[in-house]
NUTITOR-440361 format. One record per residue (C-alpha): x, y, z. Coordinates in steps of 0.001 Angstrom, whole numbers, plus 500000, padded with zeros to 6 digits. Example, Ala and Ser with C-alpha at 12.3 -4.5 7.8 and 13.67 -1.06 7.14 Angstrom:
<vexvos>
512300495500507800
513670498940507140
</vexvos>
This chain:
<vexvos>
503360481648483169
504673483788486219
505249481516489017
504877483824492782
505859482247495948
504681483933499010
506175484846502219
503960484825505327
500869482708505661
498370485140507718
495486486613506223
496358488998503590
498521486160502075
495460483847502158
493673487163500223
496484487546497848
496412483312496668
492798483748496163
493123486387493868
495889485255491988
494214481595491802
491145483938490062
493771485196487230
495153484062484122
499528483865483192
500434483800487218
499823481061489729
501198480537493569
503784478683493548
504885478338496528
504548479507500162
506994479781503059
505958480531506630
508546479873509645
506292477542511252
505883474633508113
502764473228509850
501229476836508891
502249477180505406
501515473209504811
497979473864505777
497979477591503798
499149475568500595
496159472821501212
493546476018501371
494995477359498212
496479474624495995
499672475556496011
502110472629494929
505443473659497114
505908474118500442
508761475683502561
509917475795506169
512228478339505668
512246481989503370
516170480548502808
514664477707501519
512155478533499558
514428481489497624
516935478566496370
514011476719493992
515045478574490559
511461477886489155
510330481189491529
509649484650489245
507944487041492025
508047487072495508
505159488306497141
506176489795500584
503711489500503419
505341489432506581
504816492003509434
506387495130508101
509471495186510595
510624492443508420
509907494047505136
513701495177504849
514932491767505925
512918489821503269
513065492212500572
516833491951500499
516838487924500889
514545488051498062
517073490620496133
520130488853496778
518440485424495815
517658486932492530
513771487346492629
511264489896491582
509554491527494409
505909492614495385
506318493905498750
503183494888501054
502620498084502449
504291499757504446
506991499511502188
509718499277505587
509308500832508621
511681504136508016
513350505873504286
516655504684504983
515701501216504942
513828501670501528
516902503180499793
518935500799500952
517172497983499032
515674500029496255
519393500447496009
520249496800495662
516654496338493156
518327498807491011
522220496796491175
520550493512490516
518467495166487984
514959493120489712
511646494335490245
510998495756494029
507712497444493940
505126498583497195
502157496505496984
499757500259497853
496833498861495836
495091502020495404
497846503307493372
497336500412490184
493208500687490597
491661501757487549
489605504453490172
492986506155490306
492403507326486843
488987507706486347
488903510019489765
492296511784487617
490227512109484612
487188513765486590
489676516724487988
491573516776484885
487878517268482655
487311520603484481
484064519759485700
485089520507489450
486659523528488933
490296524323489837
490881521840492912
491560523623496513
491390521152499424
490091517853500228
489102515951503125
489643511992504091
489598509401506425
491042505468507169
489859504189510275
488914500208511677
488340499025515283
491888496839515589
491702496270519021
492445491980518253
495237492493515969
498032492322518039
500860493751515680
498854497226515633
499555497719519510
502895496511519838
505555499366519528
508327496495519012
506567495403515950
506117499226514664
502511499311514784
500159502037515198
497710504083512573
500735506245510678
502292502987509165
499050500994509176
496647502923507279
497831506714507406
499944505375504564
496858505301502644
495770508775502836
499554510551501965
499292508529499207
495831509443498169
496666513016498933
499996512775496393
497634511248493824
495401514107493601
497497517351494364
500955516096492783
504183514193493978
504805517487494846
506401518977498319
504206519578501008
504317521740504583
503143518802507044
501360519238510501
500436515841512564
498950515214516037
498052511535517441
496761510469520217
498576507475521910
498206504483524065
500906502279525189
503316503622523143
501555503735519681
499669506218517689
495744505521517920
494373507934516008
496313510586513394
495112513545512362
497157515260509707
496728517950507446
499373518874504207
499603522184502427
500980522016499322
501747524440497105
499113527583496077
497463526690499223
496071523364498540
495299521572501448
494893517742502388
493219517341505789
493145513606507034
492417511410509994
493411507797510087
492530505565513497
492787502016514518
490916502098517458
487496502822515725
485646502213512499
485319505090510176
483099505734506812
486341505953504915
485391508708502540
487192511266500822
485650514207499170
487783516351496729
486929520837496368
487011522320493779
485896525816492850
482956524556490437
481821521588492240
483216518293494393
483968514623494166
482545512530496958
484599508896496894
482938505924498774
485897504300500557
489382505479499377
490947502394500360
489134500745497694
486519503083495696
483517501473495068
481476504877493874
482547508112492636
479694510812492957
480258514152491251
478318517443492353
478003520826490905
478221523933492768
474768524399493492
475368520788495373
473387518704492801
474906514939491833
475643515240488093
477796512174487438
478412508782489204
480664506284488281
481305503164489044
484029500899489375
484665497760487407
483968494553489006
486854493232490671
488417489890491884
489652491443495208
491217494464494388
495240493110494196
494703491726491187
495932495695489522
499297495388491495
499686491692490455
498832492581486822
501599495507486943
503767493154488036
503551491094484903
503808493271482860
506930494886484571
508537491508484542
507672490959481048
508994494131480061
512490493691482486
511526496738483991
512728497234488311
509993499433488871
506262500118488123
505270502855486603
501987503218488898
504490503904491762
507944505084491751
510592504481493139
511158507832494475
507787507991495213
508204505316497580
510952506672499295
509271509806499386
505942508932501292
508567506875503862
510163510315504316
507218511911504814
506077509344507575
509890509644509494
508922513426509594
505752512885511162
506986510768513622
510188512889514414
507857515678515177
506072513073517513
509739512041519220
508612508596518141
511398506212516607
510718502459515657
512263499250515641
514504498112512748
515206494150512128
518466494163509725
</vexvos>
């Protein structure tokens, strides 16, 4: 039995003890949260038998397999390498840090310690990942030319999005989504890049960005935090298209020919929440001593950071690091 400790007690922790509470050879452990009235009450909500005060606490019990990080992402680097050094597996949220360097750096030490560090991007372990793959790869759309997509919720209450200090903004917050959906379907592949945003007090709003990979293959995106979008993608191809309800999460995939008819929907399987693929991938990397999933890279971590540092170079935007 995989035993996970959490760091952070906010919401997507609360969403990631559910889930694992739902599965079978993992259970939470533990949780940590800097204020212990917080993680006493998170641990109460969950069942969760320990309870820590303290991250440096809670990374000295030796019973801990798999640290599931879930801080803001400024502190991403910070608790990733605690969580290294300690000697503990590690499922860290997305972002994956706030800039490339930082991501080396600890991939780095994962790779010297020989530990699991993988990015907890759930759409990269969903099973739509490769039933959308098989659909391109069948033929049925053609040769694939462009596609379009978009990310967007009204985040006007969470405070972390419009604070500059804390990195926040739509690139890091959900624009992460769509350069990874993009490298899914045209290839971990190089890509010319073009970006605009529109900011207020200091952070990017709304993104619009569009990548041209190679033979002219182009991803054209939006991602917002200031209102709610339909989330769609839709993929070209020269016979026909692939319409995908919510790319954050698919819940349909419609195929159409090229005189626009629907010829194929599929659905997705039921699921718990959704993080129970990355969880699952992390058992069985841990079971098979292996420091990095084979759903996502390491490189291919490091590269979608360095993709987001270009974007915001081009923007003259720099963010925060917490070492």
């Amino acid at each position: 039995m995989i035993k996970m400790a959490i760091m952070g007690a906010g919401a997507i922790a609360s969403k990631m003890a559910y889930t694992v509470n739902s599965m079978k050879d993992i259970e939470v452990y533990a949780i940590a949260s800097r204020e212990i009235q917080k993680a006493e009450v998170f641990a109460q909500e969950h069942g969760i038998a320990k309870v820590y005060g303290s991250y440096e606490e809670m990374l000295r019990d030796e019973n801990i397999d798999l640290v599931y990080i879930a801080v803001p992402h400024t502190l991403h680097y910070k608790c990733a390498k605690m969580c290294l050094e300690a000697g503990k597996n590690v499922l860290c949220e997305k972002p994956f840090c706030v800039n490339a360097k930082q991501a080396k750096e600890i991939i780095t030490l994962s790779e010297e310690k020989q530990l699991l560090l993988t990015e907890a991007i759930w759409t990269r372990y969903m099973p739509s990942r490769k039933m959308i793959d098989d659909v391109i790869a069948s033929g049925v759309i053609g040769e694939v030319t462009s596609l379009t997509a978009n990310l967007g919720y009204e985040l006007s209450e969470v405070k972390r999005i419009w604070d500059p200090e804390l990195a926040g903004g739509a690139l890091l917050d959900v624009g992460v989504y769509l350069i990874h959906f993009a490298r899914m379907v045209f290839g971990e592949k190089e890509a010319e890049i073009t970006a605009k945003a529109l900011f207020k007090d200091g952070v990017d709003m709304v993104d619009s960005i569009v990548m041209t990979f190679e033979h002219g293959k182009v991803a054209t995106m939006q991602s917002n935090v200031y209102a709610v979008q339909n989330r769609n993608g839709s993929i070209f191809g020269t016979k026909g298209y692939i319409e995908i309800t919510n790319i954050n999460n698919p819940e349909e995939i419609r195929v159409f020919n090229s005189e626009y008819k629907e010829i194929q929907l599929i659905k997705v399987p039921e699921q718990i929440t959704g993080y129970e693929y990355e969880v699952e991938a992390c058992i069985r990397a841990i079971e098979k001593r292996q420091i990095e999933c084979p759903e996502i890279s390491h490189s291919e971590t490091i590269k979608v950071m360095e993709i987001m540092d270009s974007i915001r170079t081009a923007w003259g935007v720099t963010v925060p690091e917490v070492q």
